[in-house]
PQR file with spaces between the fields and no chain letter, atoms N, CA, C, O and H, PARSE charges and radii, in Angstrom:
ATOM       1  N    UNK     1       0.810   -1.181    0.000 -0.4000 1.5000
ATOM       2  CA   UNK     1       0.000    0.000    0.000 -0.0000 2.0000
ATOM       3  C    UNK     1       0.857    1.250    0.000  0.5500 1.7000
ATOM       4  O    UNK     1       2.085    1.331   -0.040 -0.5500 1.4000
ATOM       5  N    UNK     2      -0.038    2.187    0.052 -0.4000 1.5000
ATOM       6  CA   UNK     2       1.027    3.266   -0.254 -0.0000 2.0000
ATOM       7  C    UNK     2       2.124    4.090    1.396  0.5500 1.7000
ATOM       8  O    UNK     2       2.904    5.038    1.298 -0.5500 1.4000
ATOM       9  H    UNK     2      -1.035    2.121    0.085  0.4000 1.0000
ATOM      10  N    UNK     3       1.802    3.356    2.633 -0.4000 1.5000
ATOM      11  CA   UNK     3       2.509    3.459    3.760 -0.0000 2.0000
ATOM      12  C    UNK     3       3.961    2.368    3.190  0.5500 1.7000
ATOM      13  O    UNK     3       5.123    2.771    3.126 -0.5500 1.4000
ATOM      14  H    UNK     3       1.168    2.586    2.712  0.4000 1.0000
ATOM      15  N    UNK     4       3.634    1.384    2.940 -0.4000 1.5000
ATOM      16  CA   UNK     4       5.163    0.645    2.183 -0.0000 2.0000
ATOM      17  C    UNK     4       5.456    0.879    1.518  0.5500 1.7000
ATOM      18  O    UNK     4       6.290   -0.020    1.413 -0.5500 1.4000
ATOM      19  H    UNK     4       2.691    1.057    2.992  0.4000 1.0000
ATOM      20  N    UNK     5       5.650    1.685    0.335 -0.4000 1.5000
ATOM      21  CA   UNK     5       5.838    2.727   -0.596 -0.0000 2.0000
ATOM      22  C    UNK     5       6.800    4.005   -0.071  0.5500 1.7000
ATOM      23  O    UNK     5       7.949    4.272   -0.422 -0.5500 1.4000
ATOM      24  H    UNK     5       4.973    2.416    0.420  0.4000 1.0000
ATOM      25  N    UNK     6       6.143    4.531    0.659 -0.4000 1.5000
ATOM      26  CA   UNK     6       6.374    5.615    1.240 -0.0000 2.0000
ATOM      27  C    UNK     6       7.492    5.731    2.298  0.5500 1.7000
ATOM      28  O    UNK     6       8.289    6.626    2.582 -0.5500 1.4000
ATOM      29  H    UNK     6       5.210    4.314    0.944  0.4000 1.0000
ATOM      30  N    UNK     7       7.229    4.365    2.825 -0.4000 1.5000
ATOM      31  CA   UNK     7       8.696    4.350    3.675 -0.0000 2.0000
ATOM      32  C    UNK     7       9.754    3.813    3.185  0.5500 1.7000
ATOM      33  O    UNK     7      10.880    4.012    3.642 -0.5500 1.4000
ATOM      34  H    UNK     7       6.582    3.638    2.594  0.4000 1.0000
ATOM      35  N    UNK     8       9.488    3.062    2.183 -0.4000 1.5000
ATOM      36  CA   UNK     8      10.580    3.033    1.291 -0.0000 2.0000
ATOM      37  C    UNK     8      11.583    3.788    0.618  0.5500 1.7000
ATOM      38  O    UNK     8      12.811    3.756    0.540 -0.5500 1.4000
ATOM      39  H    UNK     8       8.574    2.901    1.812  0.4000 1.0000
ATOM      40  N    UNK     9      10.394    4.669    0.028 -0.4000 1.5000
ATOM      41  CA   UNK     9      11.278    5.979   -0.396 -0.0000 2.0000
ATOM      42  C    UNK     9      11.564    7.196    0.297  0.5500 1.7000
ATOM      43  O    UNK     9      11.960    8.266   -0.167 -0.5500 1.4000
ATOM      44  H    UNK     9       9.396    4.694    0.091  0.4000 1.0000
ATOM      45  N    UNK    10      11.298    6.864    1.511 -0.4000 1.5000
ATOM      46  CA   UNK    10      11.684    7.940    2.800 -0.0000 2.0000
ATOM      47  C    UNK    10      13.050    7.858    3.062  0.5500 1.7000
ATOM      48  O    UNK    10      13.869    8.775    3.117 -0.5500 1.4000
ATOM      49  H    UNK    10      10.977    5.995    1.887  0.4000 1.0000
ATOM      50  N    UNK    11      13.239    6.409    3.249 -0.4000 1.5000
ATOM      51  CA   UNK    11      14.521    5.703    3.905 -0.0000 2.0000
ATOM      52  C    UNK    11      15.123    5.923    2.155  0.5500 1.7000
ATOM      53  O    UNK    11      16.345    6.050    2.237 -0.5500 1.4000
ATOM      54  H    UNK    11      12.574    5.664    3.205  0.4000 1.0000
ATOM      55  N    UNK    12      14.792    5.983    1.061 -0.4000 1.5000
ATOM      56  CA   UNK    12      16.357    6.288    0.279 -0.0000 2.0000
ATOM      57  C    UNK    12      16.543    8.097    0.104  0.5500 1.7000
ATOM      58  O    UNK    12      17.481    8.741   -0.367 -0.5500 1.4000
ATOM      59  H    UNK    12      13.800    5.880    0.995  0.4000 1.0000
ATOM      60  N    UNK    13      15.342    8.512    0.646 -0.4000 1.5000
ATOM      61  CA   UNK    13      15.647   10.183    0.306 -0.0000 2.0000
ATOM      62  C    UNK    13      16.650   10.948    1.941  0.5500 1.7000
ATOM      63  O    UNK    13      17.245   12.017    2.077 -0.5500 1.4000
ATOM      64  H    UNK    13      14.581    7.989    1.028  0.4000 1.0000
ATOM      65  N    UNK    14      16.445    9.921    2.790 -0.4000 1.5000
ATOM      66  CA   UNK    14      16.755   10.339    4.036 -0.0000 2.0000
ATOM      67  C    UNK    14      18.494   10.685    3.915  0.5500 1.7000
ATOM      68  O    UNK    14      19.262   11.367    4.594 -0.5500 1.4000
ATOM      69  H    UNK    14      15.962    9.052    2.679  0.4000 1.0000
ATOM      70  N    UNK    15      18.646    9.852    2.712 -0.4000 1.5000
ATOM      71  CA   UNK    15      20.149    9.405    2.944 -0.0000 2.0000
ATOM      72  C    UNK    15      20.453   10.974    1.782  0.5500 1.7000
ATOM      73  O    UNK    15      20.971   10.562    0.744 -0.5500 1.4000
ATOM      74  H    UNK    15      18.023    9.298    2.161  0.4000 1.0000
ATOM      75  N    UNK    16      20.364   11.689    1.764 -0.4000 1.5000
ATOM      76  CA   UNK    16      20.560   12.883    0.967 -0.0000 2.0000
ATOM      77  C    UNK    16      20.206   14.182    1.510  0.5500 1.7000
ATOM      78  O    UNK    16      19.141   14.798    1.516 -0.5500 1.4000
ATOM      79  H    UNK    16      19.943   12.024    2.608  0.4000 1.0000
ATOM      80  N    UNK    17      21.878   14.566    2.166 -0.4000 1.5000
ATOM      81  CA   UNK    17      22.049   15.761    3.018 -0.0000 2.0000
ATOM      82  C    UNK    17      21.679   16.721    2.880  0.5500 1.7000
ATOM      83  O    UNK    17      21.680   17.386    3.916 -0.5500 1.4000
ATOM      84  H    UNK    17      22.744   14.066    2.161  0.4000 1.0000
ATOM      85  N    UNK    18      21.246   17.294    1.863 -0.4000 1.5000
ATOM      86  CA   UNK    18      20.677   18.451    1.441 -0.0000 2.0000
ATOM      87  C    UNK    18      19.051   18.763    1.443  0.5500 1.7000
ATOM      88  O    UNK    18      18.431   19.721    0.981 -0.5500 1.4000
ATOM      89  H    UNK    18      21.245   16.754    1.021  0.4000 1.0000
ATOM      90  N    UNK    19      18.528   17.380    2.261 -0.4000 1.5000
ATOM      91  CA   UNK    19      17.022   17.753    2.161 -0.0000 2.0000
ATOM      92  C    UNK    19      16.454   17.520    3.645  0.5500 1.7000
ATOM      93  O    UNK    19      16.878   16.844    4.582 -0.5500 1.4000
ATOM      94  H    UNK    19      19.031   16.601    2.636  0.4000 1.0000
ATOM      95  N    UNK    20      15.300   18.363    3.489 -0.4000 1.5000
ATOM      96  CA   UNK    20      14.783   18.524    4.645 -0.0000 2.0000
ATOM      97  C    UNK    20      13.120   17.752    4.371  0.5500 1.7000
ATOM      98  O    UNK    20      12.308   18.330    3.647 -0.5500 1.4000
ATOM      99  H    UNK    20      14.955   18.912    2.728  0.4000 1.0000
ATOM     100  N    UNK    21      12.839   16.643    4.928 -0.4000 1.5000
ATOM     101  CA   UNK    21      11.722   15.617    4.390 -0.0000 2.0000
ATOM     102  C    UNK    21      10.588   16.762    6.005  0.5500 1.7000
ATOM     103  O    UNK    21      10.916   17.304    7.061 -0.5500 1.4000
ATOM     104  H    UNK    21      13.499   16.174    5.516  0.4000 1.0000
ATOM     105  N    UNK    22       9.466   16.600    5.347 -0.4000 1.5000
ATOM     106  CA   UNK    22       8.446   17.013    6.145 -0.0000 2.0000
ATOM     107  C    UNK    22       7.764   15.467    6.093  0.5500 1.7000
ATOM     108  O    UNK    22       7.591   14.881    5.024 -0.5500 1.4000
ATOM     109  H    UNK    22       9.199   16.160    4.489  0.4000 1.0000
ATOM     110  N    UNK    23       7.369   14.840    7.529 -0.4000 1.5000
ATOM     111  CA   UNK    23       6.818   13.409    7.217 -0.0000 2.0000
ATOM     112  C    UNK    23       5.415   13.602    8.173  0.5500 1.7000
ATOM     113  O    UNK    23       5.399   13.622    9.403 -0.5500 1.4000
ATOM     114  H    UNK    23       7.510   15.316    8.397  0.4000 1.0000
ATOM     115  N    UNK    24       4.507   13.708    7.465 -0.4000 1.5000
ATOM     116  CA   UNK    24       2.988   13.774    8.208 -0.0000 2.0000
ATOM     117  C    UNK    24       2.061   12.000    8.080  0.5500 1.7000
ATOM     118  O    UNK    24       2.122   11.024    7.332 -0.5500 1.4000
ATOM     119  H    UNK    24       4.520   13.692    6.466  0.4000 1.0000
ATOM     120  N    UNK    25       1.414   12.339    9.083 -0.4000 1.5000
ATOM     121  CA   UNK    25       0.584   11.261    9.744 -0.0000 2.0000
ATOM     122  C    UNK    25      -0.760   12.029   10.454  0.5500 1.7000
ATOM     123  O    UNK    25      -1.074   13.219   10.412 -0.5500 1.4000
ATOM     124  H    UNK    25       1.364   13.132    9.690  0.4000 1.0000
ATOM     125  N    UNK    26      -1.353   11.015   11.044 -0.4000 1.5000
ATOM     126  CA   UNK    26      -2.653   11.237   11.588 -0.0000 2.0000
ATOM     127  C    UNK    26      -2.337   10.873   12.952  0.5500 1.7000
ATOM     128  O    UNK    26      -3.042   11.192   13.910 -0.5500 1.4000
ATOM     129  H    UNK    26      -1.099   10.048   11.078  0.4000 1.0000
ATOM     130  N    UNK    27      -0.990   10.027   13.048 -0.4000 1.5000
ATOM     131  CA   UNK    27      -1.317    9.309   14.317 -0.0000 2.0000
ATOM     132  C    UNK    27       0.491   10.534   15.267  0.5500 1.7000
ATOM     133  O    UNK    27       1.647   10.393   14.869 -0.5500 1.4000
ATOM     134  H    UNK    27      -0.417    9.768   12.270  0.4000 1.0000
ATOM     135  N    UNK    28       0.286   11.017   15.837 -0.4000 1.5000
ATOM     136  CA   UNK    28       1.323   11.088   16.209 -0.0000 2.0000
ATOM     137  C    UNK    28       2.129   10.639   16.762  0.5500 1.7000
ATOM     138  O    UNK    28       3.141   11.295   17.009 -0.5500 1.4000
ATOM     139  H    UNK    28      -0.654   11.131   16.161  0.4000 1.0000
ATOM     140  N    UNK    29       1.994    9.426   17.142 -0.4000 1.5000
ATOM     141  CA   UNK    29       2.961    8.499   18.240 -0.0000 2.0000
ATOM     142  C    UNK    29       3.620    7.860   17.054  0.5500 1.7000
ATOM     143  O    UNK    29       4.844    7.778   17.158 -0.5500 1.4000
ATOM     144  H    UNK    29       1.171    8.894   16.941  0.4000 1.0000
ATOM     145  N    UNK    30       3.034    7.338   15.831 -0.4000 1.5000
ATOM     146  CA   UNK    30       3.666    6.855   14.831 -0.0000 2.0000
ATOM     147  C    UNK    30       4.373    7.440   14.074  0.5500 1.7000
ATOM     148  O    UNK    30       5.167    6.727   13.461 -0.5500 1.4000
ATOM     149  H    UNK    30       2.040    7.405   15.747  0.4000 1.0000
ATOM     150  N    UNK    31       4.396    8.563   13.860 -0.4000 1.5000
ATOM     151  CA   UNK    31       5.165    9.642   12.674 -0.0000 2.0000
ATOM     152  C    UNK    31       6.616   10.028   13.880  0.5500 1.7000
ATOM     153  O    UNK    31       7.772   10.209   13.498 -0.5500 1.4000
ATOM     154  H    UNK    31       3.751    9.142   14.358  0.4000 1.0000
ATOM     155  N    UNK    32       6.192   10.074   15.221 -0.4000 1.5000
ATOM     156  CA   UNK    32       7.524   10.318   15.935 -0.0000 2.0000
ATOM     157  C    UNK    32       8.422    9.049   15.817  0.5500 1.7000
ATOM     158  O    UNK    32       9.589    9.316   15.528 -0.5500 1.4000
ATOM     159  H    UNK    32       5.253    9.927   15.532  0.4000 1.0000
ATOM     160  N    UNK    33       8.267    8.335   15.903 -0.4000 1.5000
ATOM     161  CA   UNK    33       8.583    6.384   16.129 -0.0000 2.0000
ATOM     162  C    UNK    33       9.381    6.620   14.814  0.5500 1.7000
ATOM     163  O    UNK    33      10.577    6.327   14.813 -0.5500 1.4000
ATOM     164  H    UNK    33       7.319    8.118   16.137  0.4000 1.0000
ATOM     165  N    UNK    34       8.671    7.244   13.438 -0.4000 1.5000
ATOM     166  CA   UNK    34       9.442    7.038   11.857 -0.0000 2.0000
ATOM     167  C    UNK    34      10.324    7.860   12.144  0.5500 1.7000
ATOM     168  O    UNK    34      11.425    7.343   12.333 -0.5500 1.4000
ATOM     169  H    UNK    34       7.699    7.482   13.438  0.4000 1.0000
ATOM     170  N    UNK    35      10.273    8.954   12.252 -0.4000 1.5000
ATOM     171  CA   UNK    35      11.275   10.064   11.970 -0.0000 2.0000
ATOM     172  C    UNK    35      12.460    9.886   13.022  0.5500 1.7000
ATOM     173  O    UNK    35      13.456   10.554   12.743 -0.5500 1.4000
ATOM     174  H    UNK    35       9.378    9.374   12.099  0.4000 1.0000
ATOM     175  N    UNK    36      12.551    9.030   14.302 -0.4000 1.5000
ATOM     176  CA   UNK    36      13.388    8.977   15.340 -0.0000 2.0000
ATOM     177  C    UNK    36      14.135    7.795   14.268  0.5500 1.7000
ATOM     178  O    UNK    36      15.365    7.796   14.292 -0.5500 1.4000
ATOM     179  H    UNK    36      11.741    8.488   14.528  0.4000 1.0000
ATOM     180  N    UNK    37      13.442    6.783   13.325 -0.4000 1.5000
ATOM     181  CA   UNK    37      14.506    5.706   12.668 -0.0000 2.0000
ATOM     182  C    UNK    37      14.817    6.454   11.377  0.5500 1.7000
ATOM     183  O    UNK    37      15.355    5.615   10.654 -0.5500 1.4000
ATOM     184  H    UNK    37      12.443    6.782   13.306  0.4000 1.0000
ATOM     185  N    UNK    38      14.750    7.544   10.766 -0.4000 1.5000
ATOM     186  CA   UNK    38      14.941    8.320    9.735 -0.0000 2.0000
ATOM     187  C    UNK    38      16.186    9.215   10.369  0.5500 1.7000
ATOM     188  O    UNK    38      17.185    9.193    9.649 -0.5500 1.4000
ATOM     189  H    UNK    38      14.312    8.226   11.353  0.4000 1.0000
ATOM     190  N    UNK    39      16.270    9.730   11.167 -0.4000 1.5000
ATOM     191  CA   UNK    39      17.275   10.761   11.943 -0.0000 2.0000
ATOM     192  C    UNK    39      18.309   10.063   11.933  0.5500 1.7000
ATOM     193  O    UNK    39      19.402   10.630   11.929 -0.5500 1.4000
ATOM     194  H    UNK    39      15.458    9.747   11.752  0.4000 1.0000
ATOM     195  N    UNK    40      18.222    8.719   11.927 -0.4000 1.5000
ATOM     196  CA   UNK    40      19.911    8.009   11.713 -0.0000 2.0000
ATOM     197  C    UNK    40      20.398    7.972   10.224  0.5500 1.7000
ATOM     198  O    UNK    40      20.751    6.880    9.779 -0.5500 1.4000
ATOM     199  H    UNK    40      17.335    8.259   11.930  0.4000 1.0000
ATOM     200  N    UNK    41      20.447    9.113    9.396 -0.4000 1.5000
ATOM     201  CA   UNK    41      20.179    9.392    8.134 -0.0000 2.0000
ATOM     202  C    UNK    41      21.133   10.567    8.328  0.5500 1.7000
ATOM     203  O    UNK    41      21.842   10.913    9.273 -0.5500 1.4000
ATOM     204  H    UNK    41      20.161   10.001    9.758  0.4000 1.0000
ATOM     205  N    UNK    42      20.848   11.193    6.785 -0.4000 1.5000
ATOM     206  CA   UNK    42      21.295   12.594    6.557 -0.0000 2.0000
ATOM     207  C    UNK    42      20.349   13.627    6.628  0.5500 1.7000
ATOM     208  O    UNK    42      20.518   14.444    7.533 -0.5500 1.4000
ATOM     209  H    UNK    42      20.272   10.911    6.017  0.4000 1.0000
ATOM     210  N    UNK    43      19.369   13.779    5.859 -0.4000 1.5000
ATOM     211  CA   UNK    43      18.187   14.632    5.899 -0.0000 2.0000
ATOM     212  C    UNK    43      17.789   15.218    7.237  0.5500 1.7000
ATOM     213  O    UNK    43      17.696   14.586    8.290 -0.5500 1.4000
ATOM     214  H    UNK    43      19.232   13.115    5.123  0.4000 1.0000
ATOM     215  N    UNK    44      17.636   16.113    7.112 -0.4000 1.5000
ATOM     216  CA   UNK    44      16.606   16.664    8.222 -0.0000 2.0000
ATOM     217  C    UNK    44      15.091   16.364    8.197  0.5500 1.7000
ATOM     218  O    UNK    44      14.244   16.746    7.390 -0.5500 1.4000
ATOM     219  H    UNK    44      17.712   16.626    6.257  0.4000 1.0000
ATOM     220  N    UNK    45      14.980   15.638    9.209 -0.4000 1.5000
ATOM     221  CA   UNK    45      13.281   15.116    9.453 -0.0000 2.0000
ATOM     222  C    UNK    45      12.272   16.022   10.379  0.5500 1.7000
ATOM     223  O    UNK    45      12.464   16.071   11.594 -0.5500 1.4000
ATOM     224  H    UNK    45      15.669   15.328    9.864  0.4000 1.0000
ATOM     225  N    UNK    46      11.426   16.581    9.898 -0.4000 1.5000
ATOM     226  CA   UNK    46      10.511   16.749   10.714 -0.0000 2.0000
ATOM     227  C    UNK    46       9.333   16.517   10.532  0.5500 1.7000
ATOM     228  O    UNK    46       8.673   16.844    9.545 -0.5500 1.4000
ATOM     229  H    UNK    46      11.270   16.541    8.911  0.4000 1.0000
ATOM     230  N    UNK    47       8.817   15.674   11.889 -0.4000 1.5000
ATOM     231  CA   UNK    47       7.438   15.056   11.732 -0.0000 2.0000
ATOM     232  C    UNK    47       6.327   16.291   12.026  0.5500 1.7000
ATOM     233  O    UNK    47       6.474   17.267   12.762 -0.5500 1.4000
ATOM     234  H    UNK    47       9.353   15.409   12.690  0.4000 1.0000
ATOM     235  N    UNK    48       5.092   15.891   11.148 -0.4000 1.5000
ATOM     236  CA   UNK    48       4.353   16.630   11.168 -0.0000 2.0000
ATOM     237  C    UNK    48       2.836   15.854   11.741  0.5500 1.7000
ATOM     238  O    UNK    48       2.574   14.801   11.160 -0.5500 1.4000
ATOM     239  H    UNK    48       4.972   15.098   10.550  0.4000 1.0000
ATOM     240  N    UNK    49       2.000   16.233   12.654 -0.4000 1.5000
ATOM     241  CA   UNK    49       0.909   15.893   13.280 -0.0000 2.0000
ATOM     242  C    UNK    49      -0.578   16.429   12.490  0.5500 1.7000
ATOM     243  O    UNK    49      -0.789   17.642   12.470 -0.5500 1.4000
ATOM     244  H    UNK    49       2.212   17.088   13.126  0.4000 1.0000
ATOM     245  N    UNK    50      -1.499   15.560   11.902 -0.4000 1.5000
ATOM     246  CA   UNK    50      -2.466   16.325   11.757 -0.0000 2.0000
ATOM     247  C    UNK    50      -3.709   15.704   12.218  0.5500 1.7000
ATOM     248  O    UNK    50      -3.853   14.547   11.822 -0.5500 1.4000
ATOM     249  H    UNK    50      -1.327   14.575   11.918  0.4000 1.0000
ATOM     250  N    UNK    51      -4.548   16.129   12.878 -0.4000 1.5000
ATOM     251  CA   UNK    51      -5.414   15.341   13.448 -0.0000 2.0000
ATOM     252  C    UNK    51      -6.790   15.372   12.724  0.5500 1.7000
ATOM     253  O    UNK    51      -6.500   15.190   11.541 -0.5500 1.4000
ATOM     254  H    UNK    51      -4.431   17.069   13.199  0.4000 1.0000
ATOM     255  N    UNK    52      -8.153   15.510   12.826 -0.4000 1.5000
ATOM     256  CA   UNK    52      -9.130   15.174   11.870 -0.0000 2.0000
ATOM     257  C    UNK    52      -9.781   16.147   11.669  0.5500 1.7000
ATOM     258  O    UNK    52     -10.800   16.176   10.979 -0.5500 1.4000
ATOM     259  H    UNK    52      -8.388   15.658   13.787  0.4000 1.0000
ATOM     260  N    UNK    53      -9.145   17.325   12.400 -0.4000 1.5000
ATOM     261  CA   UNK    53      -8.865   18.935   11.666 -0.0000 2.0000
ATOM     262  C    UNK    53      -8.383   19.065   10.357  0.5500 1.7000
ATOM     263  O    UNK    53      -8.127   20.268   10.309 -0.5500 1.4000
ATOM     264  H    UNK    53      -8.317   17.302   12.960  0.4000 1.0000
ATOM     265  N    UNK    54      -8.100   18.597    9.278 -0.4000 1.5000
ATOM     266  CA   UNK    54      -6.948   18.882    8.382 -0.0000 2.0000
ATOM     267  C    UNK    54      -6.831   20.314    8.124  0.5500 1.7000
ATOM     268  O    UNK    54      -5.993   20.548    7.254 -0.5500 1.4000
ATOM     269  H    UNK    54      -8.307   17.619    9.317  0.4000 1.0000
ATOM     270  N    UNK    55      -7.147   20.882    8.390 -0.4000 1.5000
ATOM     271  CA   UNK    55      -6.536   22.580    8.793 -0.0000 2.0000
ATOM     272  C    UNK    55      -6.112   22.953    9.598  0.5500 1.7000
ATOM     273  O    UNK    55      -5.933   24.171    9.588 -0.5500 1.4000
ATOM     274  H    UNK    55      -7.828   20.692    9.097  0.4000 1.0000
ATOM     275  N    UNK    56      -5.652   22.138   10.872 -0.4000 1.5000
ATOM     276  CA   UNK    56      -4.678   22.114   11.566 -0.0000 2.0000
ATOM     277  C    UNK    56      -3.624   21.494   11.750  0.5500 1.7000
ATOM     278  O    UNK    56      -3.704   20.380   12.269 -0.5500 1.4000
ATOM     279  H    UNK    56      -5.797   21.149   10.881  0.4000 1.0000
ATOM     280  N    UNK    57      -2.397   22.003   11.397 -0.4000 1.5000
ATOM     281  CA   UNK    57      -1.239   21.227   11.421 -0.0000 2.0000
ATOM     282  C    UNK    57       0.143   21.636   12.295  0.5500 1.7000
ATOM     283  O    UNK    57       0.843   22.638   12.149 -0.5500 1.4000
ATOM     284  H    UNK    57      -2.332   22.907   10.975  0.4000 1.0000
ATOM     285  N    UNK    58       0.241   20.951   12.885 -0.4000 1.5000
ATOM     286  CA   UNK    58       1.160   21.030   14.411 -0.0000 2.0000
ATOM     287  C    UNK    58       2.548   20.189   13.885  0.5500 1.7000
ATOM     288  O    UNK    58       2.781   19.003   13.647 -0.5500 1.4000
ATOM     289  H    UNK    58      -0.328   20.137   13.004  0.4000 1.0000
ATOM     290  N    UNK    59       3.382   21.515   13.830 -0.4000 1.5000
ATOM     291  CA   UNK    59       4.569   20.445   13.915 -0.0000 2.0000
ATOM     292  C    UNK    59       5.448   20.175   15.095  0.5500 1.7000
ATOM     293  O    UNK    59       5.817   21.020   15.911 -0.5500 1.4000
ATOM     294  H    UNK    59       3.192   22.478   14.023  0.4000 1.0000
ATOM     295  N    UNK    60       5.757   18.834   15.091 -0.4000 1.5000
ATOM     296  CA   UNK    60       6.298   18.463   16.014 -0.0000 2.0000
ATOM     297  C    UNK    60       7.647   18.376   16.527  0.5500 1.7000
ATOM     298  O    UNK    60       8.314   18.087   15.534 -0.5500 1.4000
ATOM     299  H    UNK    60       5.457   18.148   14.428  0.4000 1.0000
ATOM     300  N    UNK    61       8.376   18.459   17.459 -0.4000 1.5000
ATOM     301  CA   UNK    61      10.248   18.660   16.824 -0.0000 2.0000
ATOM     302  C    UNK    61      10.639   18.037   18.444  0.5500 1.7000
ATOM     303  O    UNK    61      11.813   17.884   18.780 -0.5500 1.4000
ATOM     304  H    UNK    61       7.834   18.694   18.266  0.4000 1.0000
């Protein structure tokens, strides 16, 4: 599906110092959990929280 997809190509963009990945979810306990195994990378990760507001978006750091 497109969550195995996605972390797939998270984990090969992570590895490329020059980018800064914004990684959003619904769940926030899960998007922190990715981005804490992404940070052993190059990229700068920051997870992003959105809850069932989607006009509210909280980032998290």
């Amino acid at each position: 599906g497109y969550e195995t997809l996605g972390h797939r190509l998270l984990y090969v963009l992570a590895k490329q110092s020059q980018l800064t990945l914004l990684i959003a979810c619904r769940s926030s306990k899960h998007v922190q959990n990715f981005c804490k195994e992404l940070n052993s990378n190059l990229a700068t990760v920051l997870p992003l929280y959105f809850g069932r507001n989607y006009f509210k978006i909280k980032i998290r750091r």
